[in-house]
N, C-alpha and C positions, 0 to 999 in steps of 0.2 A: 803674637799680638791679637787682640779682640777689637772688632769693630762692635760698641756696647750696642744692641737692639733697639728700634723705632726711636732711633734720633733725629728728631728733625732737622729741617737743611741747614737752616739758619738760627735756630731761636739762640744756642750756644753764642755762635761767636755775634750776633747782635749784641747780647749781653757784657759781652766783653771785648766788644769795639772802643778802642780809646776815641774816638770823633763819634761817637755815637749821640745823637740830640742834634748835632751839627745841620743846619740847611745844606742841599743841593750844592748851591754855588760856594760855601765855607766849603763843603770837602773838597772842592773842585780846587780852592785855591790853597787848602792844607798843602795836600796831594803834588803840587808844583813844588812845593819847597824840598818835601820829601820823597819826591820818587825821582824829580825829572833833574836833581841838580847835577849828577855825572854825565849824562847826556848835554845837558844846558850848558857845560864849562868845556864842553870837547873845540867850539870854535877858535878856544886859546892857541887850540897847534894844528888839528886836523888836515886843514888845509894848507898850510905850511910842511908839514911834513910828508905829506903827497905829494906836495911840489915837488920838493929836495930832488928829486931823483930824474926830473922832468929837464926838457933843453929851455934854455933860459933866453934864447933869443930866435927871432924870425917868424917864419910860421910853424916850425912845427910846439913854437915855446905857446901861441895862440889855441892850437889844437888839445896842448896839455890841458891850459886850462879850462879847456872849456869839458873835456874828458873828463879830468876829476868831479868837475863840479856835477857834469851826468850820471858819475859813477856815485858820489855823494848821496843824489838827490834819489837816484832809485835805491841804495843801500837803507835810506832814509824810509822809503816806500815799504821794498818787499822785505825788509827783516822786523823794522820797527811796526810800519803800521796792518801789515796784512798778517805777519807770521805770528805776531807777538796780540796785536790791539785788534782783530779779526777772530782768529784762531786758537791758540794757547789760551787767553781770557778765557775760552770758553771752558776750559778742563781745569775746575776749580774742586780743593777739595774741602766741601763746604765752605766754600768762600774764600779758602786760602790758596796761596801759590806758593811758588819756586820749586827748585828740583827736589828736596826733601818731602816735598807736600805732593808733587807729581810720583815720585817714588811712590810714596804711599798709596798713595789713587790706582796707580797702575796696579802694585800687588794686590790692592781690594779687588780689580776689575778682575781680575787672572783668578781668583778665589785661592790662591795660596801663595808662600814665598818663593820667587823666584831667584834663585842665584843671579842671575844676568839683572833683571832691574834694579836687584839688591846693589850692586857692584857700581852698575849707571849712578846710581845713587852717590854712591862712595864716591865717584872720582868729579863727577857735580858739585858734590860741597867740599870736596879738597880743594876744586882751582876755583872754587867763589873765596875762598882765603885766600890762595894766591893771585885772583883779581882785587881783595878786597887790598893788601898791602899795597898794591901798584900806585891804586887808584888817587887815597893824599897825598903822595909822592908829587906824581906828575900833575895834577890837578892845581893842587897850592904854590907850587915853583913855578908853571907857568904863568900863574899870573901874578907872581912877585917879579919874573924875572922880566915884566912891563918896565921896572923901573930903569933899566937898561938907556930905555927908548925917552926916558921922564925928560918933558921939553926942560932945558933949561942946566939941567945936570951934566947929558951925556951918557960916559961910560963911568962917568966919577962913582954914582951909586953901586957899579958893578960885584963889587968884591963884598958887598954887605947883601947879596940875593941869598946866597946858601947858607949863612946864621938865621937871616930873617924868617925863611922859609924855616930851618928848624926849629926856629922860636914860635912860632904858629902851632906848628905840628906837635910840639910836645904840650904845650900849654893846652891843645886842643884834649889829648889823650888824659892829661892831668885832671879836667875837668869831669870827666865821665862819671866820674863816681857821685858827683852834685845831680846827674839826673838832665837833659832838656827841657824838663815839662814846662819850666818859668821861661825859656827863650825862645822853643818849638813856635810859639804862636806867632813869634816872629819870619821864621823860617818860608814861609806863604810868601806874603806882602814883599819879602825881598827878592827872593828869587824873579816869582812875577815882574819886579820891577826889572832884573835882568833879560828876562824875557824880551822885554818891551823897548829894553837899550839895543838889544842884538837886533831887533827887528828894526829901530830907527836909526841904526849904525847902516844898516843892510839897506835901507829904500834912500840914505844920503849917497851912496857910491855908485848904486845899478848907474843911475844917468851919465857916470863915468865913461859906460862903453855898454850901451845899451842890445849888443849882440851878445851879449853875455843869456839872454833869456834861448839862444841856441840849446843849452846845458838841461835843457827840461827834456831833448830827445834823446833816447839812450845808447843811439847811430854813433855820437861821439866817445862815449866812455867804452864802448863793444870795439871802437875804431881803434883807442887811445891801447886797450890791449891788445889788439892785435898785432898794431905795431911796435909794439915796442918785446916782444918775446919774452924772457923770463925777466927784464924788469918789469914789464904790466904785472906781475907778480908784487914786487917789491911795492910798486904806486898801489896794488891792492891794502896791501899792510897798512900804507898812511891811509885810505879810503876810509878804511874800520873803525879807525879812532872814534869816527864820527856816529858812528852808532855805540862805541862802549856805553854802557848804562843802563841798554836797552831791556833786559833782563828784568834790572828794577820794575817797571811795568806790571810785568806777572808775579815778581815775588813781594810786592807790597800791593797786591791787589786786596787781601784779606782787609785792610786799614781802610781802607778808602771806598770800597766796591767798585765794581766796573765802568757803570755810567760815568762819576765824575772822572775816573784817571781818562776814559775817551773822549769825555767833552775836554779836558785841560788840553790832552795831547794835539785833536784834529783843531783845536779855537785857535790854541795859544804858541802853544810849544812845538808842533810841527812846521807853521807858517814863519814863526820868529827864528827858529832854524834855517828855511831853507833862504829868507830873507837875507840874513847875511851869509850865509854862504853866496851866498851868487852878488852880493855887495860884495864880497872877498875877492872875488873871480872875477869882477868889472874893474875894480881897483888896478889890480896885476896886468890886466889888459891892456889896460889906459897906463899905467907907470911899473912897468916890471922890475927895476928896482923896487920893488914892493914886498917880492914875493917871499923877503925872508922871514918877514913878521905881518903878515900880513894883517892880522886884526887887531893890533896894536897902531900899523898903519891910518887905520883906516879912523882911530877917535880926532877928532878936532883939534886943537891944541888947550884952548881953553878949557874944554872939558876931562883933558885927560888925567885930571888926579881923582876927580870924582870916580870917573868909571874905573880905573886902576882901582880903587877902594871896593868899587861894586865886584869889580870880577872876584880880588881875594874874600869878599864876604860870601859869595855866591860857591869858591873852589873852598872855604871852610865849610859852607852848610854839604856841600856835596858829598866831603870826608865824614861830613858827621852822623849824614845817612850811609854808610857805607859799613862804618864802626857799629853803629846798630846794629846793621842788617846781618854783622856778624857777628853780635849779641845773640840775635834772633836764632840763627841758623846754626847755634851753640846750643842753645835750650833745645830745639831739636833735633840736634844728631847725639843728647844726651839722653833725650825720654825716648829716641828712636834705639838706644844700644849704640850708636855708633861709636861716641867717646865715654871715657869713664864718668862716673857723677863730679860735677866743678860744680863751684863755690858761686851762683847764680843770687844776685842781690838786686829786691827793686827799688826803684831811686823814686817809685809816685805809689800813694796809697792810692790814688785816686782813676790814675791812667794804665788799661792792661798793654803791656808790651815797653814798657821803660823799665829796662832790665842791666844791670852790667855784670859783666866779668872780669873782674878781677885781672884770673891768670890769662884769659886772652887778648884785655886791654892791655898789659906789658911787653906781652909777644909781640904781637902787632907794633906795638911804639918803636919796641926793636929795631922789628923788622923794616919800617918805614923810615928808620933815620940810618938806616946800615943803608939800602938801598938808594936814601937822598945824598950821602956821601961817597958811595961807590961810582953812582951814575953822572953826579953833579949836573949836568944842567935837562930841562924837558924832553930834550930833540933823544940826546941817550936814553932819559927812560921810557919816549915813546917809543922806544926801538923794544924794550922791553915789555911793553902795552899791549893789550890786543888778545895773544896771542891763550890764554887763560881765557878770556871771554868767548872768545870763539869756540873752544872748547865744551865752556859749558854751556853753551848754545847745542851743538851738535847734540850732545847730553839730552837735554830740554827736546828736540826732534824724534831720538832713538824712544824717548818715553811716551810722548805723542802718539807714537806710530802705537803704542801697545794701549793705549785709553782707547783711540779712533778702531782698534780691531775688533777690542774686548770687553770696552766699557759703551760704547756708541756702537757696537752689532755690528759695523758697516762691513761690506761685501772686503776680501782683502783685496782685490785691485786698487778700491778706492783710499785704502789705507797705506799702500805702497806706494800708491801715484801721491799723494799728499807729504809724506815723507820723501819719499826722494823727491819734491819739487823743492823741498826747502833744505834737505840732506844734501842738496848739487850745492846750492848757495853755499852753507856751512862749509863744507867741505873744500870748496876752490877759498873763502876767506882764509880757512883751518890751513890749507897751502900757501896762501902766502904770509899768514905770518908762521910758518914752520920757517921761514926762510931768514925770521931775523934772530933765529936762537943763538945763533954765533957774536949778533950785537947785544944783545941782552936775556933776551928774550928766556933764555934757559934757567934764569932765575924764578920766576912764577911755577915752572914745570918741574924743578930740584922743589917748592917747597909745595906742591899738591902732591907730587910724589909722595914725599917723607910723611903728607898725612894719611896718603892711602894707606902707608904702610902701618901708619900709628891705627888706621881705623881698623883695618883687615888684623894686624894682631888681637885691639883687644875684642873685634866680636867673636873670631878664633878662639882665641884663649876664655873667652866666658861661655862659650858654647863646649872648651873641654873640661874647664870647672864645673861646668853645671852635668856634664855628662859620666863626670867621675863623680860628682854628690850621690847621683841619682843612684848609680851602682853600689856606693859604700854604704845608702842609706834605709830603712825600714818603711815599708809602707804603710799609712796612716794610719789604714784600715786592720791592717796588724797587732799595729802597736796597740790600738783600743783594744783586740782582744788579748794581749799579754797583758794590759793593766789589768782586764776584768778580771784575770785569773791570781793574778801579783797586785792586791791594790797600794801604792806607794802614801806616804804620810801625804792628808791633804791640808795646804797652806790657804790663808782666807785672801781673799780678793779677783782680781782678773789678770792672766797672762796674754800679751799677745808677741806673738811671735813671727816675725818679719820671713819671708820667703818666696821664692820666686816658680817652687814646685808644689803646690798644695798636696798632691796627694802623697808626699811623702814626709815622713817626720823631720820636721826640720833640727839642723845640728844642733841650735841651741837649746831646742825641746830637750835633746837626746841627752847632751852633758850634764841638763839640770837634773834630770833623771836620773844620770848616773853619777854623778858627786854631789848633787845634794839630797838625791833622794826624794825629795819633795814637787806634789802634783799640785798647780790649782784648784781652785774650786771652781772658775771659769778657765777655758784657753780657747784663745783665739787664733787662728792661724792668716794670717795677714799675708797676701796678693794686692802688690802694685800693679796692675796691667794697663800699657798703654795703647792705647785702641788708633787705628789708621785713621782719623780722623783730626782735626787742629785743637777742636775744645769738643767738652762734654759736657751733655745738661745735667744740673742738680740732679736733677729725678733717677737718672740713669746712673749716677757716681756709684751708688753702694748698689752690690751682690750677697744674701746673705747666705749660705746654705749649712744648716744643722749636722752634722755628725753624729753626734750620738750627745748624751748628758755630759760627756767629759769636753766634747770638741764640737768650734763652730767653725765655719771657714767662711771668710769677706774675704771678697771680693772689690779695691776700690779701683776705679779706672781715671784713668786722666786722659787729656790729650797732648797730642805733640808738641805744640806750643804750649801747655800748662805748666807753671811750678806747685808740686806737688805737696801738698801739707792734711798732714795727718789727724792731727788732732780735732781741725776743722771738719775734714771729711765723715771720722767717726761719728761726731758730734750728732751726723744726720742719722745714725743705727737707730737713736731713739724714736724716729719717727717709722722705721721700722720694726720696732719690739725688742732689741735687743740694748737690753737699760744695762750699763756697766758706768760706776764713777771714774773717772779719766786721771781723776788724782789719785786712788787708790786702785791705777792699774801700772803693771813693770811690762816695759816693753822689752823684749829680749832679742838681742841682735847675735849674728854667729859673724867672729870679725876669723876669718883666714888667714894664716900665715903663710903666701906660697913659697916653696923654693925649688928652684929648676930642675927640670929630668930632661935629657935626651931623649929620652925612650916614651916621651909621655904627648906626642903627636904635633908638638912645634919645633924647629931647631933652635939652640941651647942660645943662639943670641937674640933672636924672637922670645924666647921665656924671661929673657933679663929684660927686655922691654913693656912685656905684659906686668912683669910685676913691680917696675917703675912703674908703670900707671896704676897700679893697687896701691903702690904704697903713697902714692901722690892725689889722688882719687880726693872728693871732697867726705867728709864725715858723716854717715847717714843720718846720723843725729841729727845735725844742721840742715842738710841737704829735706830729709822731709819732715823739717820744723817739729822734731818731738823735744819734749821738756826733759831738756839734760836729766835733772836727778830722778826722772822715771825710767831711766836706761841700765841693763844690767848685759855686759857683754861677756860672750865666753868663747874661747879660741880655741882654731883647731888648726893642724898643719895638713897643709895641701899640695900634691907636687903638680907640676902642669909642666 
């Protein structure tokens, strides 16, 4: 990879900020709708599922609660706002987040690629898919499964929660391909408004049992596991809930900037959270019959179909940032090598980052309604929750620790003490939810696995293709002097030629040469390279460097989060001298045929999957927007 020269910090992705123009307080209140709604929707069960495990009457049932809510409130504290809105904020790479983007950062800071951050990386954006499938599951079911409690009905409603919920969730994936851009704007103003229900839900119940404000010291929650031995483990698992999301934060910082997601989170979204929580925890006090729905509890009666309506809007936008987010984190684990090239389509000419995927909008839909039918109601899949995010937390610390050593100079004491203050955390969360894999939990873990494995085959397998090319093939600098000595028939126009090795002849150079005989009058030899960085400025895209009269070599770069288009890119050559008409150029691609060898540095059922994903791969054609009829492909066979 190339990090392109004197790019500046920002001028990129200002450029291609979708809220860009936006005031202060607008992004502040985008940013709510989009970052903070899986966090904002955890009060549906959080607290109820911590209970579950807790004694249900006397004093020690008093002590429970006021425990979780300590344990809550500093989870609330030291992962969300010190680890994440303190700290990780700050290890941006130009402006962008999450583990893809921190990967990157760290290899930059380390000056070359590391196996080990490389891998961090991998297994970071496996289980942000296997967070990402949990997430509309238990999200949208819990707050359809309000209906339950719906004055007036009963249990009558009961048996229509798991179609209804399905019917949301498909309807929801169905849409993707229409784009947000027309109903995103609404996404803000709603959430906020949930915001502000949670916080006046939360300041109606405190005076319930006003020792409930005990729960701000963290005596009780330190007390709450001590006693209770390896279930304080298990009341950890339900604790967590209440921070899933937290993540979001850092990896949609790039949209937002820093400032507003800290001004939404310390104004709005942190007070309006611990408001009802500790409204949750007054309530249960005051009426322990309470504690098995506790936030359902706690709406008025008159008000309750309203907010019922609020929560499942608020648990749709939640899903809907989440599906993106693994749009997003598709675009770059494709321009990083991670997965093959997919079929990446944008839904706004106008907005950067409204992107969909096709093949992983299906998978996902799947995946979400396999899992909302397997698990059937919240309390199962929050047994399955959790434990995927924590993970890629721990992830997110391991990479920290390598920016704070070698990107920030710092002494390594000071980068050791930092990491493991937050690596203790991680890790004791990371323990107890290991502990709910037997209740679910093993499902998030079986499908981050199966993508490690999908990810570690194909960078394997393209690093032995590309390492068997490099061997069978002639070098550039060669081949110019066999032509000079052999001149071949020259054809009029421009060739370019797609390759990921410049200094070697690329194949389909080599074929044309050798069955049809025929040289152009220009050739180009064309490098995609994606640089550690999120975007690249215009100025920086094209590289040109001369060869000889026969041969040029560009150079274009993108970034990680870019979709890549060619014709566009070239278009800027002319502004560096090199005038070629784009109609009256053949782009020439080398398509490979693999078929498996044992002997050729992968095992024989690793080869059938690398070349499942060759042959399933998106078409480079489409993938970097060249003009079908200027495409001329020639094949070769390849073993791997």
């Amino acid at each position: 990879m190339a990090d392109p020269a004197g790019a500046a910090p920002n001028a990129a992705e200002e450029s291609h900020n979708p809220h860009k123009g936006e005031g202060f307080w607008a992004l502040v209140l985008s940013s709510v709708g989009v970052v903070f709604g899986d966090i904002g929707t955890s009060p549906l069960y959080a607290m109820r599922v911590a209970l579950a495990r807790t004694p249900a009457t006397g004093e020690a049932a008093e002590y429970a609660v006021l425990g979780v809510v300590s344990l809550i409130t500093w989870a609330l504290i030291l992962i969300v706002t010190v680890k994440y809105v303190f700290f990780l904020m700050r290890a941006d790479n130009k402006g962008e987040g999450g583990t893809l983007a921190l990967m990157a950062l760290a290899q930059r800071a380390l000056g070359r690629r590391s196996p080990i951050v490389f891998f961090l990386g991998v297994i970071g954006a496996a289980l942000f898919y296997g967070d990402g499938v949990l997430t509309p599951a238990v999200s949208v079911l819990s707050a359809v499964e309000g209906l339950k409690q719906a004055p007036g009905f009963g249990a009558t409603l009961t048996p229509f929660v798991l179609p209804i919920s399905a019917a949301i969730l498909v309807a929801l994936f169905m849409v993707q391909s229409h784009g947000t851009a027309s109903v995103g704007k609404f996404f803000g103003p709603i959430t906020a408004i949930w915001f502000l229900t949670l916080a006046a839900l939360g300041l109606m119940h405190i005076s319930d049992d006003f020792s409930i404000v005990r729960g701000l010291s963290p005596h009780y929650g330190l007390m709450l596991l001590a006693s209770n031995g390896w279930l304080g483990f298990f009341i950890l698992g339900g604790v967590f809930l209440a921070v899933t999301g937290a993540e979001a934060l850092y990896a949609d910082m790039g949209h937002f900037g820093k400032g507003p997601l800290r001004t939404a989170w310390l104004l709005l979204v942190l007070p309006a959270l611990l408001l009802n929580y500790f409204g949750q925890g007054a309530l249960v006090l005051a009426h322990p019959e309470a504690r098995g729905n506790p936030f359902f509890a706690m709406i008025p009666q008159i008000a309750y179909w309203p907010v019922l309506l609020l929560a499942t809007s608020a648990t749709i936008i939640a899903s809907q940032a989440v599906i993106t987010g693994a749009f997003s984190v598709t675009q770059q684990a494709v321009q990083l090598g991670l997965l093959p090239r997919l079929d990446i389509r944008r839904t706004s000419e106008t907005q950067a980052g409204q992107i969909f995927v096709p093949q992983v909008n299906i998978y996902m839909m799947i995946g979400v309604l396999i899992l909302l039918f397997m698990f059937r109601t919240s309390d199962n899949l929050a047994a399955a929750y959790g434990i995927a995010v924590t993970g890629a937390m721990l992830v997110d610390t391991f990479l920290f620790f390598a920016i704070i050593r070698f990107m920030w100079k710092r002494p390594l004491w000071q980068a050791v003490l930092a990491a493991s203050f937050f690596g203790v955390i991680d890790l004791v969360f990371v323990g107890a939810n290991m502990l709910k894999i037997p209740d679910g939990a093993w499902a998030p873990l079986v499908l981050g696995a199966g993508l490690v494995l999908i990810m570690w085959t194909w960078t394997r397998g393209a690093q032995i293709l590309a390492d068997k090319t490099h061997r069978d093939s002639v070098p550039l600098v060669d081949l110019s002097e066999i032509l000079k000595a052999r001149a071949p028939h020259r054809a009029p126009g421009t060739a370019i030629f797609l390759t990921s090795d410049p200094d070697i002849a690329p194949v389909a150079l080599m074929h044309n040469l050798k069955h049809n005989k025929v040289l152009h009058e220009k050739n180009i030899i064309l490098t995609v390279v994606t640089a550690e960085t999120p975007r690249v400025r215009e100025n920086d895209r094209i590289r040109i460097e001369p060869v000889n009269d026969d041969f040029t070599k560009v150079f274009i770069s993108y970034g990680f989060m870019e979709s890549p288009n060619l014709p566009k890119a070239l278009g800027l050559c002319r502004k560096l001298g090199l005038k070629f008409d784009i109609m009256a150029t053949s782009f020439f691609l080398g398509r490979r045929s693999i078929i498996p060898s044992a002997q050729s540095g992968m095992p024989l059922w690793q080869d059938k999957i690398f070349i499942f994903l060759m042959k399933n791969a998106a078409n480079p054609t489409d993938f970097y927007k060249i003009p079908p009829g200027r495409v001329v492909e020639l094949g070769t066979q390849v073993s791997v």
